[in-house]
C-alpha positions as CSV (number, residue, x, y, z in Angstrom):
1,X,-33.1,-84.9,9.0
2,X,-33.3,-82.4,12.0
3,X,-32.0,-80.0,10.2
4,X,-34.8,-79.7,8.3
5,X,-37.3,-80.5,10.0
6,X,-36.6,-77.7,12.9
7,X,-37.7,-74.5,10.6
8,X,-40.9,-76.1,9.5
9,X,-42.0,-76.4,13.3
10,X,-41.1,-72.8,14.1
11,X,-38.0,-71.2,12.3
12,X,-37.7,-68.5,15.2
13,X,-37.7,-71.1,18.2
14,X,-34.2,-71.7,20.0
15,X,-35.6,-74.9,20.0
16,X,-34.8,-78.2,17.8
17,X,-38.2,-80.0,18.5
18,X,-40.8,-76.5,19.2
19,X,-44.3,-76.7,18.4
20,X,-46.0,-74.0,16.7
21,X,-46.0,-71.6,19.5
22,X,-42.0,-71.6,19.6
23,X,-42.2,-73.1,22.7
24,X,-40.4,-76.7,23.4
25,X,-42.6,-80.0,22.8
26,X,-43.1,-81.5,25.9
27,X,-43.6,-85.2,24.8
28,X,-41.1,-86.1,22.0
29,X,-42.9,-89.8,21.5
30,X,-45.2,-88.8,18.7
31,X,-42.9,-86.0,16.9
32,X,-40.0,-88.5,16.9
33,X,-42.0,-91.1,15.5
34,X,-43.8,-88.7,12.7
35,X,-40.0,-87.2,11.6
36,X,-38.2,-90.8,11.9
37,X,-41.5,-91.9,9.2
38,X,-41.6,-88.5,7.3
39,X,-37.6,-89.5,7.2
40,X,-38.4,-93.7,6.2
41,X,-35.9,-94.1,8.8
42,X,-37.0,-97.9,10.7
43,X,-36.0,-99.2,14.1
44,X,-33.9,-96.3,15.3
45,X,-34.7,-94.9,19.0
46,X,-34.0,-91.4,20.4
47,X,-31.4,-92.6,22.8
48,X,-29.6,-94.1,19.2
49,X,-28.5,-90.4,19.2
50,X,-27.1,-89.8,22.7
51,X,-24.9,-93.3,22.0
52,X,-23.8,-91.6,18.0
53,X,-23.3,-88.5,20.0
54,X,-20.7,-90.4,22.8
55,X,-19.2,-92.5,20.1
56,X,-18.3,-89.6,17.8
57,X,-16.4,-87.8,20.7
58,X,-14.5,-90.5,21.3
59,X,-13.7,-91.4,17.9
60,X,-12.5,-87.7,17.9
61,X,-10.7,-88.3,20.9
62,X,-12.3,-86.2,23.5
63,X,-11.3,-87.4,27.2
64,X,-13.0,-90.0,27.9
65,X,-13.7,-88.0,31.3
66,X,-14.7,-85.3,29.0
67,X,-17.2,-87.5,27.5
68,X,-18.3,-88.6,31.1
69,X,-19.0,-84.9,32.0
70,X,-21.1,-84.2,29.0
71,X,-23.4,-87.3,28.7
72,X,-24.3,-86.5,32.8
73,X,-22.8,-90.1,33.8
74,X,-22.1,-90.3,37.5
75,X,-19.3,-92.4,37.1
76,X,-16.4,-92.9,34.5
77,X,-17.6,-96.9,34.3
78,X,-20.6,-95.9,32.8
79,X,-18.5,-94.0,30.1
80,X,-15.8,-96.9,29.7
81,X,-18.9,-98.7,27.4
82,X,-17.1,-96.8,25.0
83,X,-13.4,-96.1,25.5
84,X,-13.3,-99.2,22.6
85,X,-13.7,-96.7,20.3
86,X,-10.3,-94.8,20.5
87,X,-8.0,-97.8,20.4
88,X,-5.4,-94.8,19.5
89,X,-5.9,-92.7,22.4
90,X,-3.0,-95.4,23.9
91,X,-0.9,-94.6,20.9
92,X,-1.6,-91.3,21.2
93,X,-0.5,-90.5,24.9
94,X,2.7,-92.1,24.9
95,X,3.7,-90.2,21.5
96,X,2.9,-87.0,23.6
97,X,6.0,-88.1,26.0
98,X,8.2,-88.1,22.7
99,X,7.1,-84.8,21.8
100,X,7.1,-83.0,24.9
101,X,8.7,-85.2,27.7
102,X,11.4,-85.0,29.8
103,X,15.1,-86.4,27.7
104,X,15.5,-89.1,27.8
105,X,19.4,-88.7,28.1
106,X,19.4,-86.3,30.7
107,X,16.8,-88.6,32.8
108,X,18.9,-91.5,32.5
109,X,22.1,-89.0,34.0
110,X,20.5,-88.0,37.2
111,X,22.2,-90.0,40.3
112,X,20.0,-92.3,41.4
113,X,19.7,-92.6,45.2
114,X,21.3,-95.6,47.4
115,X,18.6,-97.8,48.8
């Protein structure tokens, strides 16, 4: 829908949401609300895309610190809101061990020390 809606506000702007001078709207209110009805999209809120935006990265699993960094949370817990989302990021870090870890035969070979 942004996509193409940008070049009809000003198709030389940098900017997604620029008003007709190029420069960047300053109140998003109205224009949201005139794309999301232009669009017949209901009940959807601009902060709908900052969560879409989180969940996809971690559905693509992005670091959940990663993730953290780029949505401007101060802390991690914030971000953990949506570590649901990559129930295979477990699955996925102890295959990595397999791959590239230590042998396990020459690990269980080394002396271990007396207590």
């Amino acid at each position: 829908m942004f996509v193409t809606w940008k070049p009809l506000a000003h198709p030389d702007s940098v900017y997604v949401f620029a008003g007709e001078s190029g420069e960047p709207i300053q109140c998003m209110k109205k224009s949201f609300a005139t794309v999301l009805k232009a669009a017949r999209i209901e009940s959807y809120r601009w902060h709908d895309m900052r969560h879409t935006f989180a969940s996809w990265l971690v559905q693509s699993g992005v670091d959940l610190n990663i993730v953290r960094e780029l949505l401007g949370h101060a802390s991690l817990a914030m971000t953990m809101r949506y570590a649901h989302l990559a129930p295979n990021n477990k699955l996925r870090a102890v295959s990595a061990l397999q791959l590239s870890g230590p042998n396990i035969a020459q690990v269980a070979s080394i002396p271990r020390l007396a207590a």
